[in-house]
LOGUDO-197366 format. One record per residue (C-alpha): residue number from 1; residue in one letter; z, x, y. Coordinates in steps of 0.5 Angstrom, whole numbers. Each point is the difference from the previous one (the first is absolute). Example, Ala and Ser with C-alpha at 12.3 -4.5 7.8 and 13.67 -1.06 7.14 Angstrom:
2
@k:1 r:a z:16 x:25 y:-9 .
@k:2 r:s z:-2 x:2 y:7 .
//
This chain:
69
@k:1 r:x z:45 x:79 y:-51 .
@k:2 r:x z:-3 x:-5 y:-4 .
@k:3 r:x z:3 x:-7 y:1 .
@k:4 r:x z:3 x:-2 y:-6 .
@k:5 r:x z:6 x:7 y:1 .
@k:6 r:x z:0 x:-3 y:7 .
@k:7 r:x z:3 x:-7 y:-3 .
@k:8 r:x z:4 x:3 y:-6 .
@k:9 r:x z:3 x:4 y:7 .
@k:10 r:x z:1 x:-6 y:4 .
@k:11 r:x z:3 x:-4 y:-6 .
@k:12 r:x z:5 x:6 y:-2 .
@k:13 r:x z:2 x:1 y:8 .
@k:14 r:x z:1 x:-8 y:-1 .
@k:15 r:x z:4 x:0 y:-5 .
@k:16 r:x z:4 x:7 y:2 .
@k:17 r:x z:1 x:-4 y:7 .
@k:18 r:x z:2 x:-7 y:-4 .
@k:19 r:x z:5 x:6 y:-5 .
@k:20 r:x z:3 x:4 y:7 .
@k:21 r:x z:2 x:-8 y:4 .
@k:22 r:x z:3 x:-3 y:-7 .
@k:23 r:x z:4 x:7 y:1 .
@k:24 r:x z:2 x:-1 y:7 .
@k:25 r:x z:2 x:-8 y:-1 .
@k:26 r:x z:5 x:3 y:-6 .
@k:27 r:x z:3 x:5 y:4 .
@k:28 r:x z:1 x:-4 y:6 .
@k:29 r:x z:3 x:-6 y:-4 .
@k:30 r:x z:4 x:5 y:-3 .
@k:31 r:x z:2 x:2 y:7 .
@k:32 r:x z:2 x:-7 y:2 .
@k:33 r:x z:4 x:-1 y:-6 .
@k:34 r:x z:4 x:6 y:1 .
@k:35 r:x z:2 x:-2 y:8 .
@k:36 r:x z:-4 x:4 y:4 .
@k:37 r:x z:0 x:-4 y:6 .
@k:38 r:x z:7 x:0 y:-2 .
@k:39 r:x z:0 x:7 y:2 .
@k:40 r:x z:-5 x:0 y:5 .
@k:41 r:x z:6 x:-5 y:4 .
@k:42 r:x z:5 x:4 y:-3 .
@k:43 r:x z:-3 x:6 y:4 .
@k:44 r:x z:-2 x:-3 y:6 .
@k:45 r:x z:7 x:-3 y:1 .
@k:46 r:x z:3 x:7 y:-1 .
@k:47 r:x z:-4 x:3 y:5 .
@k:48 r:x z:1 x:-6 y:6 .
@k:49 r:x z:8 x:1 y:-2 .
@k:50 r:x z:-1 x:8 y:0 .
@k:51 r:x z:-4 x:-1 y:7 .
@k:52 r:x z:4 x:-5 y:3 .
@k:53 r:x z:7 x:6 y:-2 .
@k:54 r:x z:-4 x:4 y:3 .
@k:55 r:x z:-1 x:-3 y:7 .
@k:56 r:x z:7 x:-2 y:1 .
@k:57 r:x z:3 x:7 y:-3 .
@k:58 r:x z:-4 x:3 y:6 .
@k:59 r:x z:2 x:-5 y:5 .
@k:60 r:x z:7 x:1 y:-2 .
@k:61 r:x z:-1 x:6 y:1 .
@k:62 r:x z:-3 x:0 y:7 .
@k:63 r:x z:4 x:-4 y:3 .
@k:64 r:x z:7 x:4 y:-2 .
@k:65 r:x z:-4 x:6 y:2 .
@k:66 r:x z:-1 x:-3 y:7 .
@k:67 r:x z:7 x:-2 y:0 .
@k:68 r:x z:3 x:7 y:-1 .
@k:69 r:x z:-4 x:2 y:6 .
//
């Protein structure tokens, strides 16, 4: 391959690359605009509250179980 066409690809990834994280900056704005981490909160908050639910729906369940014995 002669060495002109390795620059002329070397230049198109270059700017192909330039393109595709001008993209990903956009999309992450676009993200943050919206109230992505918002949601990320939302979600985790929902899980601690749905795991902790479940920890002391078991332990009432275990105890009066014990107690029924």
């Amino acid at each position: 391959m002669p060495a002109q066409d390795l620059d002329q690809a070397l230049q198109a990834a270059k700017i192909e690359c330039a393109a595709l994280a001008e993209q990903l900056r956009l999309a992450r704005a676009d993200l943050h605009r919206l109230g992505a981490q918002g949601m990320n909160r939302t979600l985790i908050a929902g899980s601690i509250a749905s795991a902790l639910g479940m920890l002391v729906g078991l332990t009432m369940g275990w105890r009066m179980a014990r107690k029924t014995k």
